[in-house]
Short mmCIF file of the C-alpha atoms (twelve columns), coordinates in Angstrom:
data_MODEL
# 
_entry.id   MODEL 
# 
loop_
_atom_site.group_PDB 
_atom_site.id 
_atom_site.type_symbol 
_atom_site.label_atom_id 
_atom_site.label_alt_id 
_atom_site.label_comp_id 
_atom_site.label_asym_id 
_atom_site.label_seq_id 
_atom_site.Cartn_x 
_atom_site.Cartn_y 
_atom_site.Cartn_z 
_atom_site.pdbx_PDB_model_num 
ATOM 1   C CA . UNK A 1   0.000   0.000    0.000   1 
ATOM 2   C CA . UNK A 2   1.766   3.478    -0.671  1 
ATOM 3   C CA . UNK A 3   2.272   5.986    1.320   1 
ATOM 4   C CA . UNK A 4   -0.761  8.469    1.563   1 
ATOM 5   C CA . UNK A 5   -0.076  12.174   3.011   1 
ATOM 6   C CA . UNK A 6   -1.661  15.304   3.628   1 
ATOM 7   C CA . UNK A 7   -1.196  17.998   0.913   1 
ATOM 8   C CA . UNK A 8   1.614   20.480   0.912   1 
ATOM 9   C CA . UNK A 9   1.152   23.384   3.273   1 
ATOM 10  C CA . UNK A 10  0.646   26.367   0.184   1 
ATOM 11  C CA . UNK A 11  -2.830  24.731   -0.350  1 
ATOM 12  C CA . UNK A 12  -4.203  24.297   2.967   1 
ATOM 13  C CA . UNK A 13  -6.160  26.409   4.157   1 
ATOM 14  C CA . UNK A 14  -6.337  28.798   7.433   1 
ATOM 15  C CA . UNK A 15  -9.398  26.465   9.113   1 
ATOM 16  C CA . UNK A 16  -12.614 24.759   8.813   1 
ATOM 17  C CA . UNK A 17  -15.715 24.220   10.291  1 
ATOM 18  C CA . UNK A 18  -18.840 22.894   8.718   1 
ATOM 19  C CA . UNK A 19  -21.781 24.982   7.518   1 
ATOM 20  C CA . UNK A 20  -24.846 25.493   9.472   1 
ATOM 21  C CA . UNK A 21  -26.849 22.879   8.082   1 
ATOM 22  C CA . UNK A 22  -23.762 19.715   8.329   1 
ATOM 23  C CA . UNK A 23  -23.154 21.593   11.627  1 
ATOM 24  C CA . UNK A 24  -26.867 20.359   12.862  1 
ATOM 25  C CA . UNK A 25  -26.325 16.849   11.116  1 
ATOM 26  C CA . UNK A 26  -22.704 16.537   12.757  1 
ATOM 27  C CA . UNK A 27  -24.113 16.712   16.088  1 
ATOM 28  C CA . UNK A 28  -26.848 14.908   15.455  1 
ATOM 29  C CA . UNK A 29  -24.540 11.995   14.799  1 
ATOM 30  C CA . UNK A 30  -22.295 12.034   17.399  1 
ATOM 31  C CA . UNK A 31  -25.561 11.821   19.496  1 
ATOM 32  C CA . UNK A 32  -26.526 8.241    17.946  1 
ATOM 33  C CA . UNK A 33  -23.387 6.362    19.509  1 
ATOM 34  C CA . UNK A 34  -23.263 6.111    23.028  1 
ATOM 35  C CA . UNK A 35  -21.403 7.810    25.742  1 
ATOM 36  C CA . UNK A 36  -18.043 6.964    25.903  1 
ATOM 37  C CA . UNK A 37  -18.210 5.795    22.306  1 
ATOM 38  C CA . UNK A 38  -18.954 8.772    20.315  1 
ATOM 39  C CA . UNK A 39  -15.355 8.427    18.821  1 
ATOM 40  C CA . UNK A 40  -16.724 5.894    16.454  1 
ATOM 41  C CA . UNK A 41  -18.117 9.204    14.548  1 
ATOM 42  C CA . UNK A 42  -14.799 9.935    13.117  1 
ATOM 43  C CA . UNK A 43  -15.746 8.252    9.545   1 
ATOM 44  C CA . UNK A 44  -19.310 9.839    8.890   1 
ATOM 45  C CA . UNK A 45  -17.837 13.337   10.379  1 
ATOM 46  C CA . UNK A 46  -14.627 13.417   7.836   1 
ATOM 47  C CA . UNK A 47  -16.721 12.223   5.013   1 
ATOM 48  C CA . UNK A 48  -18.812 14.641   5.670   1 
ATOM 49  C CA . UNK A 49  -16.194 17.425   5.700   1 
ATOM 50  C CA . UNK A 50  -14.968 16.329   2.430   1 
ATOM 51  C CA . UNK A 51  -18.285 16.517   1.091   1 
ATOM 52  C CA . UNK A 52  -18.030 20.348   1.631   1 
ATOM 53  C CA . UNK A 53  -14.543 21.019   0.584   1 
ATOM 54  C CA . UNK A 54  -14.419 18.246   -1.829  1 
ATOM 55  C CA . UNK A 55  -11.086 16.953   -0.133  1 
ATOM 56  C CA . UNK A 56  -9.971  16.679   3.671   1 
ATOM 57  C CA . UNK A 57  -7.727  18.963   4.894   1 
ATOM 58  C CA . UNK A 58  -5.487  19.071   7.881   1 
ATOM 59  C CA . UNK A 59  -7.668  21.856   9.502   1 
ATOM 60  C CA . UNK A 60  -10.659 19.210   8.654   1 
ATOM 61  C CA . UNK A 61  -8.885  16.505   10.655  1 
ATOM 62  C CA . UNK A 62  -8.137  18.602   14.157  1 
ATOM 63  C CA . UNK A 63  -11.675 20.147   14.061  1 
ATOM 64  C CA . UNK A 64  -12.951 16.445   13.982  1 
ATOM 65  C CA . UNK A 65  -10.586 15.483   16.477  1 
ATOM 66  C CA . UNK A 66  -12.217 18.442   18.723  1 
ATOM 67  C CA . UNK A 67  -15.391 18.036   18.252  1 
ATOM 68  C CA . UNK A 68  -14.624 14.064   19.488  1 
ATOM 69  C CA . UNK A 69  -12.374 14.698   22.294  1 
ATOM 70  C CA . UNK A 70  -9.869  12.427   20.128  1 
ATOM 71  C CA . UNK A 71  -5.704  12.548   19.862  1 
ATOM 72  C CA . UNK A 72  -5.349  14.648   16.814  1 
ATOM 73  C CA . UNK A 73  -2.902  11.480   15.541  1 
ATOM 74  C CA . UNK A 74  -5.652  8.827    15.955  1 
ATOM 75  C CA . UNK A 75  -8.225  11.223   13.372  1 
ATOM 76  C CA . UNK A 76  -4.804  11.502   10.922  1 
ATOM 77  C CA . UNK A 77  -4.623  7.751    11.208  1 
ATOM 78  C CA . UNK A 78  -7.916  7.459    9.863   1 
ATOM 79  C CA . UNK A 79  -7.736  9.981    7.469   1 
ATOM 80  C CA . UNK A 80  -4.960  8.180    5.951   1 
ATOM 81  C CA . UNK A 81  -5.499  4.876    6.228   1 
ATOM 82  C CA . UNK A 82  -8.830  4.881    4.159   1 
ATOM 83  C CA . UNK A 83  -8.574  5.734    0.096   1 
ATOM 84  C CA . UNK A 84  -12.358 7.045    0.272   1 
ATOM 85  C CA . UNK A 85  -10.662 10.353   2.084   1 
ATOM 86  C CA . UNK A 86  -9.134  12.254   -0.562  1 
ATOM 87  C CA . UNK A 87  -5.776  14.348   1.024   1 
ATOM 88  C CA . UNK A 88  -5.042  16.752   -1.758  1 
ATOM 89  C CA . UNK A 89  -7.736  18.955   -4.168  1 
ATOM 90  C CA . UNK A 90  -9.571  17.065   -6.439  1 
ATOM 91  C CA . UNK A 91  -11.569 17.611   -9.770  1 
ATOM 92  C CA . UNK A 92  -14.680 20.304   -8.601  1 
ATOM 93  C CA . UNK A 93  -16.515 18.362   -11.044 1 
ATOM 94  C CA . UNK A 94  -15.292 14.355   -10.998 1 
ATOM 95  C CA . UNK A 95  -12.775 12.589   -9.733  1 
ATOM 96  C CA . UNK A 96  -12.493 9.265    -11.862 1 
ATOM 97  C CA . UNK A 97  -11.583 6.491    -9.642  1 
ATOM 98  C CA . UNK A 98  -10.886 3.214    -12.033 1 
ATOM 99  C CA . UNK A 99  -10.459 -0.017   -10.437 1 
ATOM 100 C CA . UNK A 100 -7.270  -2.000   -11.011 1 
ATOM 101 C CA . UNK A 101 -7.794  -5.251   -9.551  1 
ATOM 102 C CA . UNK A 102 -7.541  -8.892   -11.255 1 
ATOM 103 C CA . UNK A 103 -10.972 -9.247   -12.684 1 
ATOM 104 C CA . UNK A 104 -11.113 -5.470   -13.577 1 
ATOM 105 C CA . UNK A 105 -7.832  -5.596   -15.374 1 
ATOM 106 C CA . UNK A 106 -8.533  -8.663   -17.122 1 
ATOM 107 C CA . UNK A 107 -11.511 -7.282   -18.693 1 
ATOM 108 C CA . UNK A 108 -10.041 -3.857   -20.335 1 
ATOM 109 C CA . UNK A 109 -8.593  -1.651   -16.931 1 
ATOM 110 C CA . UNK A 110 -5.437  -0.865   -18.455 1 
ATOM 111 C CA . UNK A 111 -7.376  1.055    -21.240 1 
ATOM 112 C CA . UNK A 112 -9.495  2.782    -18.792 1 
ATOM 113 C CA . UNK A 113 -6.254  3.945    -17.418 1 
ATOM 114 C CA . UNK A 114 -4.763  5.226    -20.401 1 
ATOM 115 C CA . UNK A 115 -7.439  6.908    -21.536 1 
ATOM 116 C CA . UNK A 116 -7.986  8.555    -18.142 1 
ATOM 117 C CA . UNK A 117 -4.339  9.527    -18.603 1 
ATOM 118 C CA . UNK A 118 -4.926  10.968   -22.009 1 
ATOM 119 C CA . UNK A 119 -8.160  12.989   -21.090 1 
ATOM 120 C CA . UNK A 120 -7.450  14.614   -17.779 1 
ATOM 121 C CA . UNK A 121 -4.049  13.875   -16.778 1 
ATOM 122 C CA . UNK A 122 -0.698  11.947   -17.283 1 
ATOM 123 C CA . UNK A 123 -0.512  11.212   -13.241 1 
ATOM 124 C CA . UNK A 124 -2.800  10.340   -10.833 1 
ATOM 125 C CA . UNK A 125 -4.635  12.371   -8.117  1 
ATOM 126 C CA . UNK A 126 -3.653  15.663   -10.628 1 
ATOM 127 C CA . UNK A 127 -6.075  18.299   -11.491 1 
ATOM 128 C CA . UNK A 128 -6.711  18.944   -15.205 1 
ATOM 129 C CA . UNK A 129 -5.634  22.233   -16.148 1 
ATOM 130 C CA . UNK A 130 -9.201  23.691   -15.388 1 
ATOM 131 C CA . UNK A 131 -9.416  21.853   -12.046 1 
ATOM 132 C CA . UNK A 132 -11.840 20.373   -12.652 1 
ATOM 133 C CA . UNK A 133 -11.372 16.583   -13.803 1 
ATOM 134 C CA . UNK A 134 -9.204  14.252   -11.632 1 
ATOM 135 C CA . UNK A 135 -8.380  10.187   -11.893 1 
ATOM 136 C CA . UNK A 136 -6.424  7.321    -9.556  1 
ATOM 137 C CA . UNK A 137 -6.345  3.712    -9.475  1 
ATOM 138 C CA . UNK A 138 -7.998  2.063    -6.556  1 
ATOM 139 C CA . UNK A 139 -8.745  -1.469   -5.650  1 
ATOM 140 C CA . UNK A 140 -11.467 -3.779   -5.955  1 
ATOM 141 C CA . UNK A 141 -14.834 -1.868   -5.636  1 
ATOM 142 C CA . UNK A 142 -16.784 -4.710   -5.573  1 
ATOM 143 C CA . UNK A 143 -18.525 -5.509   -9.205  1 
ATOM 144 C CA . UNK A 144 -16.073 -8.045   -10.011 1 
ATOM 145 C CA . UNK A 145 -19.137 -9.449   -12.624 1 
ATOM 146 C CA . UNK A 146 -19.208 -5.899   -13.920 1 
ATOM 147 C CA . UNK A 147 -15.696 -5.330   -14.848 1 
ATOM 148 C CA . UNK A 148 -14.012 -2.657   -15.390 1 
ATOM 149 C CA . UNK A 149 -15.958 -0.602   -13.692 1 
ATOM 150 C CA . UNK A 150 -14.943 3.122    -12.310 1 
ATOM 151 C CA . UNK A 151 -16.489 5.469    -9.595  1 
ATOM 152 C CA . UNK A 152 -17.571 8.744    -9.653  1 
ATOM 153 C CA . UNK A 153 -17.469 10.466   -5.999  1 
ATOM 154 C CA . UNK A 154 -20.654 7.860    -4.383  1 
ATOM 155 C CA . UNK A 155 -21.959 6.147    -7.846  1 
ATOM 156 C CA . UNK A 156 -20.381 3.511    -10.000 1 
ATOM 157 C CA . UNK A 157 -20.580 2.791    -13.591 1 
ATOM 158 C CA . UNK A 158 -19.494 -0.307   -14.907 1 
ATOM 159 C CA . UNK A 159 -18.980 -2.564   -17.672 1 
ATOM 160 C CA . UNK A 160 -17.280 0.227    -19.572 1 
ATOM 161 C CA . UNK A 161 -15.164 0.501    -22.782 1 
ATOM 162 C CA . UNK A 162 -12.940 2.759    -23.407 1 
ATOM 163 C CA . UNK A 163 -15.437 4.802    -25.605 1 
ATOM 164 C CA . UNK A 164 -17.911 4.825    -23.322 1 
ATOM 165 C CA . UNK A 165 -16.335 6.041    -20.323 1 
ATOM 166 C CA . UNK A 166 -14.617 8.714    -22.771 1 
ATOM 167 C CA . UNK A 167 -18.612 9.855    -23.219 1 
ATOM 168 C CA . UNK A 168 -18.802 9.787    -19.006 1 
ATOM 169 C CA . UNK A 169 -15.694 12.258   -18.403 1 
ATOM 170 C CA . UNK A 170 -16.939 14.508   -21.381 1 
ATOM 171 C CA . UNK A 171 -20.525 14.940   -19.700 1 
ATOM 172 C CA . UNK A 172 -19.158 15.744   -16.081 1 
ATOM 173 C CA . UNK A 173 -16.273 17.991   -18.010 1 
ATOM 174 C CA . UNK A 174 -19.722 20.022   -19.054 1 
ATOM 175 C CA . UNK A 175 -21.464 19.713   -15.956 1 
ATOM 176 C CA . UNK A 176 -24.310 17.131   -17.148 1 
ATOM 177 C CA . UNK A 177 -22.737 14.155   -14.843 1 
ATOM 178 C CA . UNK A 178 -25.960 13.870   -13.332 1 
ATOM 179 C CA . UNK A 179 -27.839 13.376   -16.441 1 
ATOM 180 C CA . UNK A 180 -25.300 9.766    -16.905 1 
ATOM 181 C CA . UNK A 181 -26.823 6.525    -16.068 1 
ATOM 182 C CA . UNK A 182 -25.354 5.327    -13.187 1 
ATOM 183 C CA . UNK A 183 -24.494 1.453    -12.704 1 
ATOM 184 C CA . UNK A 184 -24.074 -0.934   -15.622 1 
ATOM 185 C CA . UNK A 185 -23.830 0.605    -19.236 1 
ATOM 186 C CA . UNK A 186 -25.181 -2.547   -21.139 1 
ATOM 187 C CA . UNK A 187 -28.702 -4.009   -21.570 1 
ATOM 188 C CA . UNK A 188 -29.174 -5.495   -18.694 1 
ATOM 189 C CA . UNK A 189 -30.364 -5.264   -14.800 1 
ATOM 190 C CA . UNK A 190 -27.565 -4.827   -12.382 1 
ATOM 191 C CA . UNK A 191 -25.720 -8.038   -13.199 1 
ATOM 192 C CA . UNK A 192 -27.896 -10.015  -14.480 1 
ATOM 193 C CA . UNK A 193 -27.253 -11.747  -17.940 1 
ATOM 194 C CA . UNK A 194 -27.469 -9.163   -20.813 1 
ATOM 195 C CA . UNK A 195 -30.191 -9.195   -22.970 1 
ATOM 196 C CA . UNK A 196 -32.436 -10.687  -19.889 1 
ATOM 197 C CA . UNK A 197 -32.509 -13.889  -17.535 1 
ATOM 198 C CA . UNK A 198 -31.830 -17.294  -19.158 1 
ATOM 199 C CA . UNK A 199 -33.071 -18.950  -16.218 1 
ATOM 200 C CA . UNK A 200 -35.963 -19.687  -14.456 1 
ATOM 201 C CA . UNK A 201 -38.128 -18.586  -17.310 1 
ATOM 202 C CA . UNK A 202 -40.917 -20.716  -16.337 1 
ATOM 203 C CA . UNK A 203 -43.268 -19.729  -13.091 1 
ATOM 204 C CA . UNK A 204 -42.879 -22.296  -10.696 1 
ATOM 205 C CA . UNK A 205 -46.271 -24.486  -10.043 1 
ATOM 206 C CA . UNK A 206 -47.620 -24.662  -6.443  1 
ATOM 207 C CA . UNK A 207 -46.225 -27.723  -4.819  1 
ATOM 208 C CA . UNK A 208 -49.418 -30.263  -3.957  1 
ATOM 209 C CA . UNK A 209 -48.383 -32.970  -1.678  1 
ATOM 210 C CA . UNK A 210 -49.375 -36.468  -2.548  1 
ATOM 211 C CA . UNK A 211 -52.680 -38.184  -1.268  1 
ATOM 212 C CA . UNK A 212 -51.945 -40.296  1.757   1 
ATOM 213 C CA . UNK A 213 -51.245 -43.744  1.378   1 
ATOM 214 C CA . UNK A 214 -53.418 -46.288  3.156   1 
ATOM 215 C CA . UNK A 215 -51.564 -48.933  4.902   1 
ATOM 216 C CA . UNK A 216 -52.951 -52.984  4.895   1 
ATOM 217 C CA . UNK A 217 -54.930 -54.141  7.827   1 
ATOM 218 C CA . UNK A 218 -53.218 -56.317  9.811   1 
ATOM 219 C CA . UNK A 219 -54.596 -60.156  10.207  1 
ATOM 220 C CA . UNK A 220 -55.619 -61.434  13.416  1 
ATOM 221 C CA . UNK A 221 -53.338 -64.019  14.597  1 
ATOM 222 C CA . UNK A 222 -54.603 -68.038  14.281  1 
ATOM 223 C CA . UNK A 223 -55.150 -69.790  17.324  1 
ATOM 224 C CA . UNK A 224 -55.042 -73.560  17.696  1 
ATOM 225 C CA . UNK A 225 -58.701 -73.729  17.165  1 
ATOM 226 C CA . UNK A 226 -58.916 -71.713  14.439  1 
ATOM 227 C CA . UNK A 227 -57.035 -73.697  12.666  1 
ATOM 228 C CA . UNK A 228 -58.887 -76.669  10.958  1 
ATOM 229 C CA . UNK A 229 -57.125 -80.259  10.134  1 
ATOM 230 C CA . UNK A 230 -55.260 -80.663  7.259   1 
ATOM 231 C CA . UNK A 231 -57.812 -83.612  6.444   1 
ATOM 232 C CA . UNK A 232 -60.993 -81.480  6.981   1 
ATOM 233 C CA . UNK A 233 -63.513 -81.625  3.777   1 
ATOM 234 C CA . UNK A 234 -61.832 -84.069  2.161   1 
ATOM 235 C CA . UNK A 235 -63.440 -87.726  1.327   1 
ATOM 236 C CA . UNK A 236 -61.519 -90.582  3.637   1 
ATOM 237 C CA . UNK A 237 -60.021 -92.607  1.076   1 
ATOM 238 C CA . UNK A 238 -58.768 -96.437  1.650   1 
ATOM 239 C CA . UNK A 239 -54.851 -95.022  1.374   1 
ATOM 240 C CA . UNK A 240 -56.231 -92.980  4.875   1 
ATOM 241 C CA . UNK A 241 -57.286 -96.461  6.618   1 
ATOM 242 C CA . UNK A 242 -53.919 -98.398  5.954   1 
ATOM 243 C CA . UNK A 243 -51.335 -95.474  6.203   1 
ATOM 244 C CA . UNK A 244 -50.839 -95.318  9.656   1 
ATOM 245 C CA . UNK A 245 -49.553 -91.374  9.035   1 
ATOM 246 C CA . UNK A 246 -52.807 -90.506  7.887   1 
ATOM 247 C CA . UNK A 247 -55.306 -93.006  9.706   1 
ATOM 248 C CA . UNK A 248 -57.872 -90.997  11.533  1 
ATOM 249 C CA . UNK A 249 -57.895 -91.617  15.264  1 
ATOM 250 C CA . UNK A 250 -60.309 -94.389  16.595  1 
ATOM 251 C CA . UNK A 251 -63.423 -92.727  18.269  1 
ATOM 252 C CA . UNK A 252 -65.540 -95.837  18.282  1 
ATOM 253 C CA . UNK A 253 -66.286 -97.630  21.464  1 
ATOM 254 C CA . UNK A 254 -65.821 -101.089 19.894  1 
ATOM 255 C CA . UNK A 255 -63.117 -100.747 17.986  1 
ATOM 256 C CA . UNK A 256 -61.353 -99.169  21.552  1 
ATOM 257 C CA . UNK A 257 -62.807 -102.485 23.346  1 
ATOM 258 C CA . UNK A 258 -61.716 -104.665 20.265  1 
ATOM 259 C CA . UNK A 259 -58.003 -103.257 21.271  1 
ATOM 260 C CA . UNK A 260 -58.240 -103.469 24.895  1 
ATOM 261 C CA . UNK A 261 -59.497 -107.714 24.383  1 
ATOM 262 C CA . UNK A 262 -56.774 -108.489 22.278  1 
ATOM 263 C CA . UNK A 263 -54.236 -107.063 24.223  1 
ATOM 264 C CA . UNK A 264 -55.108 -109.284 27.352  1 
ATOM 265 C CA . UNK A 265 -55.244 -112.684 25.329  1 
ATOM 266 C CA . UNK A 266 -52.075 -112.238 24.166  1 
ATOM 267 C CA . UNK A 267 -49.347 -115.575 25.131  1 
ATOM 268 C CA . UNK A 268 -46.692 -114.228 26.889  1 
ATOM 269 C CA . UNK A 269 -43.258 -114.760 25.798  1 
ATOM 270 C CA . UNK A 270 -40.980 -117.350 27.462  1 
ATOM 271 C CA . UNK A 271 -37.766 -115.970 28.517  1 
ATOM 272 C CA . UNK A 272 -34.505 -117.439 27.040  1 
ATOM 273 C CA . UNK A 273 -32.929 -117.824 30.156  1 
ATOM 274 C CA . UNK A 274 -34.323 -121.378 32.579  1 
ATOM 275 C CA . UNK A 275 -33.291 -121.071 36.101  1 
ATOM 276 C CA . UNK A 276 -30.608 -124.142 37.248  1 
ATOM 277 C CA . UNK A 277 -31.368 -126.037 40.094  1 
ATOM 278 C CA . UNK A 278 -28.321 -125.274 42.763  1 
ATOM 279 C CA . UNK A 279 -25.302 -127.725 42.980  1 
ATOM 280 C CA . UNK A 280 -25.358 -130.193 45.768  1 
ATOM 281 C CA . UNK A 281 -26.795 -133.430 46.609  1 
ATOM 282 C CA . UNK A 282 -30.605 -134.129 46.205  1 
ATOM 283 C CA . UNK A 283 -33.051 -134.988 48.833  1 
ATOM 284 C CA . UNK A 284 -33.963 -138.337 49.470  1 
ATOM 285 C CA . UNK A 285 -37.699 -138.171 47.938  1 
ATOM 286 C CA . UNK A 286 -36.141 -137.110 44.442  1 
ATOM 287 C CA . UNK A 287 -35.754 -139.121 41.798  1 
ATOM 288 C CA . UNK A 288 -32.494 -138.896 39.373  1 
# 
């Protein structure tokens, strides 16, 4: 960043203090912020003061300073830090400020430059020779889409070519800079697409959520006697009587009793094993 300082003493002036009417607004101001932070006025009051003398002087800076109760170095600090305060006389009737940063550049700033150069003056922050036209180089003021872009005092006009801005320096040379459009210079709304939007052509329909979805009844659980047998309407066959894995159980008395008789007369099986008589001699009675 270079070096910014306050103009050579021979074009000072003796003092300053604001008009009646920026006098009212000044204080008005300070009275927004409260006590004990009424410093932070320092920016609207020195913009203000350039406003009126088109540039801030050193007699700008220590009335400000006053009027805050501030350290007349901490109001220079300001003054010089920021490159919306303007330290030396400017053009009474423009001061072209042309931005110089990437996109700008990339997109026709040098021209801008020269022809600024050409027009009102070979080096920056200059008056023409009628004092009335002046030019610098800033950074980025924030149109990056509109590059190159310049500023006039508090309006911008961007995407500019050379010819155009030519036509912007020769209306404020004659005093019609209010009569210039201010913002973009091609056919189209701030910066949107030129020639009109591309997008989103269509009006959107109103959204209409779907119709609820009805969900399945759940089925009652079978219990055992719910449940019928496999067998159940169908004709007994003969396969049913002799396979015993399909045989219907017995439920007639007779048949049961038929069982039950059958079971008693039943011979009962001789076991393998015949007892032996035990070893010794025989009683007398016996017989061999």
């Amino acid at each position: 960043m270079s070096v910014r300082r306050l103009a050579e003493d021979h074009v000072q002036p003796a003092g300053f203090s604001f008009n009646p009417e920026n006098a009212v607004w000044a204080e008005a101001t300070i009275k927004k912020y409260p006590e004990a932070r009424q410093q932070s006025a320092v920016i609207p009051l020195l913009m203000r003061a350039q406003e009126q003398d088109g540039w801030v002087t050193r007699s700008a800076i220590e009335h400000v300073a006053n009027q805050l109760a501030m350290p007349y170095i901490r109001v220079l600090e300001v003054a010089t830090f920021y490159t919306q305060f303007q330290l030396k006389p400017i053009g009474t009737r423009a001061h072209v400020q042309v931005c110089g940063t990437t996109p700008c550049m990339l997109r026709g700033a040098g021209e801008l430059i020269e022809l600024c150069k050409h027009k009102i003056h070979a080096e920056p922050l200059h008056q023409n020779a009628s004092g009335t036209l002046s030019w610098e180089e800033v950074e980025c003021q924030g149109a990056c889409v509109n590059a190159p872009m310049v500023m006039i005092f508090k309006d911008s006009y961007e995407d500019l070519t050379p010819d155009q801005l030519s036509d912007i320096i020769d209306q404020f040379e004659a005093g019609k800079g209010a009569d210039v459009k201010v913002g973009t210079q091609k056919d189209r709304i701030f910066s949107a697409p030129e020639g009109g939007p591309t997008t989103l052509l269509v009006e959107a329909t109103p959204y209409v959520p779907p119709a609820p979805v009805e969900e399945p009844a759940v089925a009652e659980p079978e219990t055992a006697a719910s449940v019928p047998p496999a067998n159940a309407g169908r004709a007994k066959t003969d396969a049913d009587e002799t396979n015993p894995t399909v045989k219907t159980p017995a439920n007639d008395k007779s048949e049961a009793a038929a069982n039950s008789k059958a079971n008693a007369t039943e011979t009962p099986v001789k076991s393998e094993v015949t007892e032996k008589a035990p070893d010794g001699p025989k009683p007398a009675g016996d017989k061999a």
